[in-house]
C-alpha positions as CSV (number, residue, x, y, z in Angstrom):
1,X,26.9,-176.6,-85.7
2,X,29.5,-178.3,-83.7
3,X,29.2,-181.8,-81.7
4,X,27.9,-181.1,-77.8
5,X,27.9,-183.5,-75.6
6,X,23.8,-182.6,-75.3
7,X,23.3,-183.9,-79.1
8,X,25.3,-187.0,-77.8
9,X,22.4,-187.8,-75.1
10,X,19.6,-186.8,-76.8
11,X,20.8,-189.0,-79.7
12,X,18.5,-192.4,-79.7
13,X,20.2,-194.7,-80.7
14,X,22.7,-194.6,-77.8
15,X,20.2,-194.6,-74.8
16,X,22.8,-192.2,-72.5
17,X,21.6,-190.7,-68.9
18,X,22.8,-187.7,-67.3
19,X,24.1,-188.4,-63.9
20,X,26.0,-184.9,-63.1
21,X,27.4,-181.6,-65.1
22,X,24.0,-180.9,-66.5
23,X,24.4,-177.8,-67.5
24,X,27.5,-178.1,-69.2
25,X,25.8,-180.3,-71.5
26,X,26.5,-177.7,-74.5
27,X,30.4,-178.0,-74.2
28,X,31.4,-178.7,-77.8
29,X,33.4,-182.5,-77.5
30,X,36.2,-182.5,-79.9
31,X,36.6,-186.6,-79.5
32,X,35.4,-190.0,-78.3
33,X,38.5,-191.8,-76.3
34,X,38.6,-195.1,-74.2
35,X,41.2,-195.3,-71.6
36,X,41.3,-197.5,-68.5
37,X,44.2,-196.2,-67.0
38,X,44.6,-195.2,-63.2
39,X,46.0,-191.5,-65.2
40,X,45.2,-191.2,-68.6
41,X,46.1,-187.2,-68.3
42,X,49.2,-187.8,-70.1
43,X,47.3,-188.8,-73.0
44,X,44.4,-186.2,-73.4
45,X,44.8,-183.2,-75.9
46,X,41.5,-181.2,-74.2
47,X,37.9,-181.7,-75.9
48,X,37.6,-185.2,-75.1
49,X,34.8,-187.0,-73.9
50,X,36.4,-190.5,-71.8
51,X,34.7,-193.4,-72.2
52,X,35.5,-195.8,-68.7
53,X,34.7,-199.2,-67.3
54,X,36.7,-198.7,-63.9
55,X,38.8,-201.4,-64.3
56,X,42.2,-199.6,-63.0
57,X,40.7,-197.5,-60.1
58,X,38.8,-198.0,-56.9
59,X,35.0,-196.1,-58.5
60,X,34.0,-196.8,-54.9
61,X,36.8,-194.5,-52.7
62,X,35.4,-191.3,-52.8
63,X,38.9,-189.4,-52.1
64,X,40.5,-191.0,-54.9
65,X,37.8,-190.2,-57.2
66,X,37.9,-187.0,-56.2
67,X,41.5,-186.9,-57.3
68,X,40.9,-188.8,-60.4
69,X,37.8,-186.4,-61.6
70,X,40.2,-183.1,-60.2
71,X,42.6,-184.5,-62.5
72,X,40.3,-184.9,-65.9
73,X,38.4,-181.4,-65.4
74,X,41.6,-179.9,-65.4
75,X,43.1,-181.4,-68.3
76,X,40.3,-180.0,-70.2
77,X,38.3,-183.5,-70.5
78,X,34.7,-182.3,-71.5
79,X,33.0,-185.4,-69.2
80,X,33.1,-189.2,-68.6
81,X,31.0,-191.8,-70.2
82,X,30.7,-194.6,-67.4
83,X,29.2,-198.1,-68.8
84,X,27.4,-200.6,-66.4
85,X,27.0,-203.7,-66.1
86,X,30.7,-204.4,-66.6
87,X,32.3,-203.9,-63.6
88,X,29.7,-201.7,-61.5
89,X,25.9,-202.9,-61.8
90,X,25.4,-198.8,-61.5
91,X,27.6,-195.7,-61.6
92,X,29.0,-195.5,-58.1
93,X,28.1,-192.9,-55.8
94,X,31.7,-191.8,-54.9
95,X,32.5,-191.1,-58.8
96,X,28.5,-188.9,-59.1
97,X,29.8,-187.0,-55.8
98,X,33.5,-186.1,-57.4
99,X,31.8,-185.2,-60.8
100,X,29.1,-183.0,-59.4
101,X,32.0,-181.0,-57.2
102,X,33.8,-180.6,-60.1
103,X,30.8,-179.7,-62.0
104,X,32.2,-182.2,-65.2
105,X,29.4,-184.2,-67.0
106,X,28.9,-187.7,-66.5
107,X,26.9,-190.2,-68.5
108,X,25.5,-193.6,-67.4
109,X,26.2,-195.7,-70.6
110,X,23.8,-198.7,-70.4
111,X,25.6,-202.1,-71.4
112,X,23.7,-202.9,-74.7
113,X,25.3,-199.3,-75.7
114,X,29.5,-200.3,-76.6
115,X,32.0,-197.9,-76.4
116,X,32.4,-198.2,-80.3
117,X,28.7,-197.0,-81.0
118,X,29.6,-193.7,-78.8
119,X,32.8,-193.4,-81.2
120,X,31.1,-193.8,-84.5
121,X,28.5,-191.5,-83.7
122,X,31.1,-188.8,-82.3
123,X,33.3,-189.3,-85.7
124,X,30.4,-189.5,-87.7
125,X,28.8,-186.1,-86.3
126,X,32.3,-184.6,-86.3
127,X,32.7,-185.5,-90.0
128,X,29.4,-184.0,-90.6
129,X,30.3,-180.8,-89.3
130,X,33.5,-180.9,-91.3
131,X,31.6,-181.5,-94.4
132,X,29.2,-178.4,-94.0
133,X,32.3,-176.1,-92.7
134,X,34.1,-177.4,-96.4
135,X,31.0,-176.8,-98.2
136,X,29.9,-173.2,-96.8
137,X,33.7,-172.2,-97.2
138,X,33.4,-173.4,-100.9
139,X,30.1,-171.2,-101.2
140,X,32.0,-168.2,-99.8
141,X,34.8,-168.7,-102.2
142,X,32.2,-168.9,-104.7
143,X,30.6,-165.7,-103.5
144,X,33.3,-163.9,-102.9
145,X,34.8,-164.7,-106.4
146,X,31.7,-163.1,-107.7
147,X,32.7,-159.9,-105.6
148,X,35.8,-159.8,-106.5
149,X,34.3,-159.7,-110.5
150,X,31.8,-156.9,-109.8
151,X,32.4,-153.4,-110.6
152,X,32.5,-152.0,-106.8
153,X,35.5,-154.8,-106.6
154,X,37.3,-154.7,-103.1
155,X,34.4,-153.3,-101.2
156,X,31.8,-155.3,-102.8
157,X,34.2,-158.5,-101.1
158,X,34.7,-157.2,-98.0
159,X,30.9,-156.9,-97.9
160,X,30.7,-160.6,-98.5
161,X,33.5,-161.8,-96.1
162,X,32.1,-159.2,-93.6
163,X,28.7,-161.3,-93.4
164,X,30.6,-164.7,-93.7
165,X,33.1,-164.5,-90.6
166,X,29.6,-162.4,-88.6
167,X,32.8,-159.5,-88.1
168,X,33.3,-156.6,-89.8
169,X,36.9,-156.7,-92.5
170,X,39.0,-153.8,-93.9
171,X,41.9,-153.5,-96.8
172,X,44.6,-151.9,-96.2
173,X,47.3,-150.6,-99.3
174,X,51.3,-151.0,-99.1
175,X,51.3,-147.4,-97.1
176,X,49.1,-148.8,-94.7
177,X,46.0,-146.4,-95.3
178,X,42.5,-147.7,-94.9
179,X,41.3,-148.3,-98.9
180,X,37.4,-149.9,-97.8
181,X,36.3,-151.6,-95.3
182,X,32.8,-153.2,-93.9
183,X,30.5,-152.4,-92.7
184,X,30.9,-148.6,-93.3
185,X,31.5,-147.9,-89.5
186,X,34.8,-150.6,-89.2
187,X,36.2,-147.8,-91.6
188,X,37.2,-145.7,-87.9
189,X,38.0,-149.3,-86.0
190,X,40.6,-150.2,-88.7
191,X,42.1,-147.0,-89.1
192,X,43.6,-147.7,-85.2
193,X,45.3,-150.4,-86.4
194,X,47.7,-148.6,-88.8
195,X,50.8,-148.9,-86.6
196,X,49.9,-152.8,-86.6
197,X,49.2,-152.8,-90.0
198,X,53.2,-151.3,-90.4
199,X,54.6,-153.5,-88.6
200,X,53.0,-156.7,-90.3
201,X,54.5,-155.1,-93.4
202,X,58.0,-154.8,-92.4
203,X,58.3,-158.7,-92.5
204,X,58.7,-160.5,-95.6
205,X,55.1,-161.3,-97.0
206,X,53.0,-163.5,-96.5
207,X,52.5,-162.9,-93.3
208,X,50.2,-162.4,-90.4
209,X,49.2,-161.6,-86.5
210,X,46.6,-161.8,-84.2
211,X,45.7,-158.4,-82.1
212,X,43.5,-159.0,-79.6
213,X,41.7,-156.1,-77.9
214,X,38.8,-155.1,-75.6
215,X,36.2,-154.8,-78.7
216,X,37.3,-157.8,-80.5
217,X,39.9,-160.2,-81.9
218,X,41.1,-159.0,-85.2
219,X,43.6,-161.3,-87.6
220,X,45.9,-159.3,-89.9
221,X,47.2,-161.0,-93.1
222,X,49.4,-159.3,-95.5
223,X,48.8,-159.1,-99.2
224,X,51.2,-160.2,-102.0
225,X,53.6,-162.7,-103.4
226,X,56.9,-161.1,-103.4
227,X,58.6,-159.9,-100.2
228,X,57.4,-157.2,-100.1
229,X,53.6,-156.8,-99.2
230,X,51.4,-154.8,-101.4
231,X,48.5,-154.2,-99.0
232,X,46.8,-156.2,-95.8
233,X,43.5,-157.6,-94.8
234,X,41.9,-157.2,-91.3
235,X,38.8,-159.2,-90.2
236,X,37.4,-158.5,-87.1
237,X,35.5,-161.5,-85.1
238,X,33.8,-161.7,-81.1
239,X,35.6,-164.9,-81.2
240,X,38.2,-167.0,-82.8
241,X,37.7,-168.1,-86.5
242,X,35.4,-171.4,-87.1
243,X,36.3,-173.7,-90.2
244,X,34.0,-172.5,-92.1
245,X,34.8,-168.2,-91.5
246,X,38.9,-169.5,-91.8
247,X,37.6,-171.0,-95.5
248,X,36.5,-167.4,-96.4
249,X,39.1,-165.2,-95.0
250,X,41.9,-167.7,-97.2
251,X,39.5,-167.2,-100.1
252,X,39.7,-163.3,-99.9
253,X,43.4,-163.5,-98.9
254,X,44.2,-165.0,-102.5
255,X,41.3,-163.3,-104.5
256,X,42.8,-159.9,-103.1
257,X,46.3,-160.8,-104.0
258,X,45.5,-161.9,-107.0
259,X,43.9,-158.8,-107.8
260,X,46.6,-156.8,-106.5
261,X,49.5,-158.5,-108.5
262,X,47.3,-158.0,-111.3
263,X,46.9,-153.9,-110.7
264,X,50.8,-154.6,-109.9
265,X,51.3,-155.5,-113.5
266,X,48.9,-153.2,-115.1
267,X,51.2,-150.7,-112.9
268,X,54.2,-151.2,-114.5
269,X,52.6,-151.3,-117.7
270,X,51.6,-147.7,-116.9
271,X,54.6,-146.7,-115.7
272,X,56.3,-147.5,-119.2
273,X,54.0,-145.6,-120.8
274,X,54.3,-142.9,-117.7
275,X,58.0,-142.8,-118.9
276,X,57.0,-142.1,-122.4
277,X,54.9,-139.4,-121.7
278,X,57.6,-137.3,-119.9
279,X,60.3,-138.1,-122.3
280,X,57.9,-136.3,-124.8
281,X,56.9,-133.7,-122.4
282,X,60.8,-133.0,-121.7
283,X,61.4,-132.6,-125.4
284,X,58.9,-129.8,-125.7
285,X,56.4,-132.5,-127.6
286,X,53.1,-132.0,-125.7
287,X,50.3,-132.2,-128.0
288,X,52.2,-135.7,-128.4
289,X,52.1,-136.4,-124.9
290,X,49.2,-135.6,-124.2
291,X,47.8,-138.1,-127.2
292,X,49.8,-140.8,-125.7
293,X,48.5,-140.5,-122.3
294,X,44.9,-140.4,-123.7
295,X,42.5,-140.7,-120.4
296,X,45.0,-142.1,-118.3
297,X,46.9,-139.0,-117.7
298,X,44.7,-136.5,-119.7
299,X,43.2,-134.8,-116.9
300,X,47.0,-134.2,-115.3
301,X,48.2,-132.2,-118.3
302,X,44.8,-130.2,-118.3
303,X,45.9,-127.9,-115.2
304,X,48.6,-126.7,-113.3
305,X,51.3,-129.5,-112.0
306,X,54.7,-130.2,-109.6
307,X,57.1,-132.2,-110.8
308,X,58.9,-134.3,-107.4
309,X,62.5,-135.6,-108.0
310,X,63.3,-138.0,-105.4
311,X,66.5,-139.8,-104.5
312,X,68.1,-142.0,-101.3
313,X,69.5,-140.0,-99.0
314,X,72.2,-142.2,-98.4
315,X,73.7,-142.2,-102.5
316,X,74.3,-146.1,-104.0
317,X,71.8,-147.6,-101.8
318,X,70.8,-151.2,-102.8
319,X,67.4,-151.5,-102.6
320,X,66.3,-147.6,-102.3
321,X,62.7,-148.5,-100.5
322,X,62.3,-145.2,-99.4
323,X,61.4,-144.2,-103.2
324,X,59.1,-147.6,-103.2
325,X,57.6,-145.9,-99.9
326,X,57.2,-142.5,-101.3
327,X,55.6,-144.0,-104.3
328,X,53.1,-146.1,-102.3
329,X,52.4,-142.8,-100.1
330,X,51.8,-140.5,-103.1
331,X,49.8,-143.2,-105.6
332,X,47.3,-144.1,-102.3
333,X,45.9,-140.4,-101.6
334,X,46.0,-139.8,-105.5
335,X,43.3,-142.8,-105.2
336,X,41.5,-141.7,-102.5
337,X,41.0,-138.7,-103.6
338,X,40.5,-139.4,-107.5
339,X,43.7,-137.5,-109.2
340,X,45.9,-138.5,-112.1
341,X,49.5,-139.5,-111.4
342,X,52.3,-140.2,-113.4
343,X,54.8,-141.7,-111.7
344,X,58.0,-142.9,-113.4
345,X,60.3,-145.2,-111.5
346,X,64.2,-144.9,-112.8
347,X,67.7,-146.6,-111.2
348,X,68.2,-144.7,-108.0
349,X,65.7,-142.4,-108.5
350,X,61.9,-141.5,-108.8
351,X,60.4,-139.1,-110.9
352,X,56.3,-138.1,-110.0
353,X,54.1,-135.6,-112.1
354,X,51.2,-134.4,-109.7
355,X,48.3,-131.8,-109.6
356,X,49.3,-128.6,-108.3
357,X,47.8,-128.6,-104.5
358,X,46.3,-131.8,-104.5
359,X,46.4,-135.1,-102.2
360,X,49.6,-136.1,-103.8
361,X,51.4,-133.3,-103.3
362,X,50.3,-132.9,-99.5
363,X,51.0,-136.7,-98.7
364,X,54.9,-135.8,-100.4
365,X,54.9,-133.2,-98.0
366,X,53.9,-135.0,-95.0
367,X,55.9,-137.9,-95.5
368,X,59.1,-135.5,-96.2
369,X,58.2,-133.9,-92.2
370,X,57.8,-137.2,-90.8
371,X,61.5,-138.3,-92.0
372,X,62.8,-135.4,-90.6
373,X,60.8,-135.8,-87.7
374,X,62.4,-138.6,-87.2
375,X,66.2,-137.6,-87.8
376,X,65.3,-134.9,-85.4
377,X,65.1,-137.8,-83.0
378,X,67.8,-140.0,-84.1
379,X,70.9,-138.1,-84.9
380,X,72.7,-140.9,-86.0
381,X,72.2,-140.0,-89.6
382,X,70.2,-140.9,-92.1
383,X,68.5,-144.4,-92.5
384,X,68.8,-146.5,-95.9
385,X,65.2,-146.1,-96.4
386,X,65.6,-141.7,-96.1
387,X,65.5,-140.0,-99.0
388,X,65.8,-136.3,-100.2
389,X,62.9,-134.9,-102.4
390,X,63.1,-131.5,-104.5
391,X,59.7,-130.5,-105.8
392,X,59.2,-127.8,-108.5
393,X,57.4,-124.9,-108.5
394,X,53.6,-125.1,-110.6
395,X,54.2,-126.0,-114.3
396,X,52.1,-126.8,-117.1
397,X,53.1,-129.5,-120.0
398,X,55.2,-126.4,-122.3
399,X,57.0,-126.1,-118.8
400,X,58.0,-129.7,-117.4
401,X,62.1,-129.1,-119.2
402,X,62.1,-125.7,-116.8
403,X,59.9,-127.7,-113.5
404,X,62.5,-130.8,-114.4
405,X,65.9,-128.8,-113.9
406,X,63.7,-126.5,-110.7
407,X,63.3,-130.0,-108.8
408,X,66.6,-131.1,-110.0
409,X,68.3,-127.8,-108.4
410,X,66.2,-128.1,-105.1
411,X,66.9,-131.6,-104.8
412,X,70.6,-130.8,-105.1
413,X,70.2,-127.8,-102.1
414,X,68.1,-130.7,-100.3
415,X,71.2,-133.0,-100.3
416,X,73.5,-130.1,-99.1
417,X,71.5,-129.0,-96.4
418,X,70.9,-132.2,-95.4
419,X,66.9,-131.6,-95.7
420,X,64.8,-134.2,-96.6
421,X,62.8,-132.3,-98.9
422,X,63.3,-128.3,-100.4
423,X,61.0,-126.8,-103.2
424,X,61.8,-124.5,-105.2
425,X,59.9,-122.1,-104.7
426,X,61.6,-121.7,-101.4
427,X,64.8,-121.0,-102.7
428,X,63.5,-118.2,-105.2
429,X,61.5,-116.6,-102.2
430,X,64.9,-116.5,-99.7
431,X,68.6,-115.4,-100.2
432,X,71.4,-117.0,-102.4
433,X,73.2,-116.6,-99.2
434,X,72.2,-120.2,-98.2
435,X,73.6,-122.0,-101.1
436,X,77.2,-120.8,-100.5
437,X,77.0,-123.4,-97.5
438,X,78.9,-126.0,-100.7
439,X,82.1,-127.3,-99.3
440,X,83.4,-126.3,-103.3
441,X,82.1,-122.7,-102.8
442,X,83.7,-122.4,-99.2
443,X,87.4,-123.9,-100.4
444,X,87.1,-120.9,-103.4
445,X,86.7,-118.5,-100.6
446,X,89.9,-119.7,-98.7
447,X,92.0,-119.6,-102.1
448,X,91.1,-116.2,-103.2
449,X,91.3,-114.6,-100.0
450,X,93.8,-116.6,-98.5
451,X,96.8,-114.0,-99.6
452,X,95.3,-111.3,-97.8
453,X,95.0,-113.0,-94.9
454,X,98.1,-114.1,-94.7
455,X,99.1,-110.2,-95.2
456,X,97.0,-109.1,-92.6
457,X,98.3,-112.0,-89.7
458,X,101.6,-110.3,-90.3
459,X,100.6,-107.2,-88.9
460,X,100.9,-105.6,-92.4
461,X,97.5,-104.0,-92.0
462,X,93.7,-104.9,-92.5
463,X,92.8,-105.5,-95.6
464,X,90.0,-108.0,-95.6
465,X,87.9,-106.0,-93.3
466,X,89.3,-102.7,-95.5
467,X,87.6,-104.6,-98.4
468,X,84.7,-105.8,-97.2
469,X,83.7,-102.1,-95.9
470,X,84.6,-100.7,-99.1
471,X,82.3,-103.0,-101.3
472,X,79.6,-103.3,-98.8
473,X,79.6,-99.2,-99.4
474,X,79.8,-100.0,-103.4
475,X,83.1,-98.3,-103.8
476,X,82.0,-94.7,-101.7
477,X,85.5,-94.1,-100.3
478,X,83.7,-91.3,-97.8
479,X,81.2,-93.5,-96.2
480,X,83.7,-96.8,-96.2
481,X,86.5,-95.0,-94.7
482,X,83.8,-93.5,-91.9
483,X,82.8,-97.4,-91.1
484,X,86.5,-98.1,-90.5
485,X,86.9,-95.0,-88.7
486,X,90.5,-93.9,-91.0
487,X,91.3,-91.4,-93.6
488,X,89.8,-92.4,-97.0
489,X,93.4,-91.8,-98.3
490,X,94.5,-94.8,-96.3
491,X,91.4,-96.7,-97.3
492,X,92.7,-95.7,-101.2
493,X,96.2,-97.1,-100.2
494,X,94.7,-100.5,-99.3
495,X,93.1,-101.3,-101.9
496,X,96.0,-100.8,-104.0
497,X,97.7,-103.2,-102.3
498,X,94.7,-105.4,-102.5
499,X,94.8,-105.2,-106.3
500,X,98.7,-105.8,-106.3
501,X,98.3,-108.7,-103.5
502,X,95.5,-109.9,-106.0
503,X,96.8,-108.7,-109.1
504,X,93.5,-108.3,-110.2
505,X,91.9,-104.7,-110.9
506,X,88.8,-103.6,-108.4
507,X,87.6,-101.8,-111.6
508,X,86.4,-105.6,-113.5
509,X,82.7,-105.6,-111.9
510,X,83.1,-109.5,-112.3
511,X,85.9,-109.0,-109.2
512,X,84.1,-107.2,-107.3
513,X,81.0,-109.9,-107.5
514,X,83.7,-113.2,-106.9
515,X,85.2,-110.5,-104.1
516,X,82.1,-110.4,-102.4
517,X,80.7,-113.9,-102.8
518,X,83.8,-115.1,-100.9
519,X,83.6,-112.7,-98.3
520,X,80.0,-113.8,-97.9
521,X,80.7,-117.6,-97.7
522,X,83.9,-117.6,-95.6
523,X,82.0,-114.8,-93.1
524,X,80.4,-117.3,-90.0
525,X,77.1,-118.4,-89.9
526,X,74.8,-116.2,-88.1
């Protein structure tokens, strides 16, 4: 309970009388100080209870007290200690009038009472209060320790810390998703803080902000020790942190780091193992996998999967953080919703086997529309932290070689298109059409077609068009001639010279198909 300048006068010892400002008797004093200068302003922090004799100013002129008292309320001064019997037998009237307009506290300080007395028992109260904020702080930390030990983990903490600080709190993971919070209904207040959340973990951790609001005052502080965060805390308070809530909200601040570079660690471990399993599953060895992964990934290999090949978008990117991101995004609504993941991190490149239809397939999804959301918007290009994402169509562990080469192929298309994400499914349901876009596949076209083109910009005839009718018709001389509107003996003599132009025969079905394909991917896009 902090020091007010009410436990001051009721305290015996010092025999202090209230002569105005009594009822702001309950404003908290922060210190004791002595100053018998005309303006001692200069020299006040705010909190301060001023301890006077007089000896500098005129007590008895009313209109420079008034400017003298003016002066200390709004500084912040809490009230004036005035001691008789030094240089005024009694507290004169002009300084009770100027206090009492100002509505600033003022206490008679009887002469066997010294200024010292006042100070010791204001340091000694203040050390007092000190003491039980360390001491509760340390029983938090103690608490909370326990907490952090307990099987419920996180949400047994935030429990604790929510009853410590008289708030509610919430933890957040590296995607910024709410993981628990506390009481149950700060689950929906925290959840509006997201886009805060994101932007406290864009700066190197730790790191934290204050967001004040109408419903409360809420201090974010990220989790983790390297730069990038792993998570964040929000506590939410009527009022600023005391000592003793500030002790607790530290205490959970390392406790929940600690126990997130420790899953950090255990992460990796599992990713090793992660990468095991799906060299084994690529090598057609899945009884063996799936004795490796044991109950860690036992439940993904019991039913249908999609295997996600991700990549940056831009290609030799330093530090790839959209894979990191797309990681974080995926591995958090695996957890909230209680799947399996395997996710295997390589150079440039992230590999993720997930349940068919589940969380972590949707959240891949999701976060592939927001990026291109958000290159709809900015048309600048891609951003280092893009990616492009091929996902494969449902497998099972005897599949992963066939799902590994299908999300390889639509990660490829991705790339081309300049999408940031294509299954493959979507290519097997739609036309080949689209992948002739290939700048490779468009310079074949030129050269193969490029003779008769050059034939038919001489005014030699129409041969391109002659042979595009003709194997659009699969070789029907009748019907292509009819399309061109000419005698299907001139349609004959073109594509002789075709074949000569060429000097390849119309008869190899393998021409026809390269024929056709170039046509196809030279023709413009409609």
């Amino acid at each position: 309970m902090p020091l007010t300048l009410a436990s001051l006068v009721q305290h015996s010892a010092l025999k202090l009388s209230v002569r105005a400002g009594g009822s702001r008797l309950d404003t908290p004093v922060r210190w004791a100080h002595v100053s018998e200068l005309a303006d001692p302003v200069p020299y006040m922090e705010g909190g301060e209870l001023l301890l006077i004799t007089a000896m500098k100013v005129d007590a008895e002129d009313p209109q420079e007290m008034r400017r003298y008292v003016r002066r200390l309320a709004a500084a912040g001064v809490v009230g004036i200690g005035f001691a008789v019997g030094v240089n005024y037998e009694e507290v004169p009237q002009a300084l009770v009038d100027a206090a009492r307009a100002e509505d600033l506290p003022l206490l008679e300080v009887p002469r066997r009472t010294p200024f010292l007395a006042i100070s010791k028992a204001v340091s000694a109260a203040l050390a007092a209060d000190q003491y039980r904020a360390v001491t509760a702080g340390f029983e938090a930390q103690r608490e909370l320790t326990r907490a952090a030990l307990a099987s419920d983990g996180p949400a047994e903490l935030l429990a604790r810390l929510a009853a410590h600080v008289h708030g509610w709190a919430a933890l957040y993971d590296a995607s910024g998703s709410v993981v628990a919070a506390a009481p149950e209904w700060a689950a929906r207040r925290a959840a509006r803080l997201t886009p805060d959340v994101e932007r406290l973990r864009e700066r190197p951790a730790p790191a934290s902000a204050v967001v004040g609001g109408a419903e409360d005052r809420v201090e974010l502080q990220s989790l983790g020790t390297g730069r990038r965060a792993r998570g964040a805390l929000a506590v939410g308070t009527g009022a600023p942190l005391g000592t003793a809530e500030r002790y607790a909200v530290h205490s959970a601040v390392a406790l929940l780091t600690l126990t997130t570079e420790r899953s950090r660690s255990l992460h990796e471990a599992e990713s090793r193992l992660g990468a095991a399993v799906l060299r084994m599953l690529l090598a057609g060895q899945a009884e063996h996998a799936r004795t490796v992964a044991g109950d860690l990934y036992g439940g993904l290999l019991d039913s249908p999967f999609r295997l996600v090949a991700a990549e940056p978008a831009l290609p030799g990117t330093a530090q790839p953080q959209g894979l990191a991101l797309l990681a974080d995004t995926m591995e958090s609504a695996a957890a909230r919703s209680g799947e399996a993941l395997l996710v295997v991190p390589e150079p440039g490149r992230l590999l993720v086997l997930a349940a068919d239809g589940g969380a972590a397939v949707r959240a891949c999804v999701g976060h592939a529309e927001a990026l291109e959301a958000r290159r709809g918007r900015d048309s600048t290009g891609p951003e280092p932290d893009e990616l492009v994402v091929g996902m494969s169509g449902s497998a099972d562990p005897s599949g992963v070689a066939a799902a590994y080469r299908q999300a390889d192929q639509a990660l490829a298309v991705a790339r081309r298109r300049g999408r940031p994400m294509v299954e493959h499914e979507d290519l097997a349901a739609g036309s080949v059409l689209p992948l002739l876009a290939d700048e490779a596949v468009r310079a074949f076209a030129d050269g193969t077609l490029r003779a008769l083109r050059e034939h038919d910009e001489k005014g030699r005839g129409d041969l391109v068009a002659s042979l595009q009718a003709w194997l659009s018709r699969h070789g029907q001389w009748d019907a292509a001639a009819a399309d061109l509107g000419v005698h299907r003996h001139t349609l004959r003599y073109r594509m002789r010279r075709v074949e000569e132009i060429l000097g390849r025969s119309l008869d190899d079905p393998d021409v026809r198909m390269e024929l056709w394909l170039a046509l196809k991917a030279s023709a413009p896009a409609s």
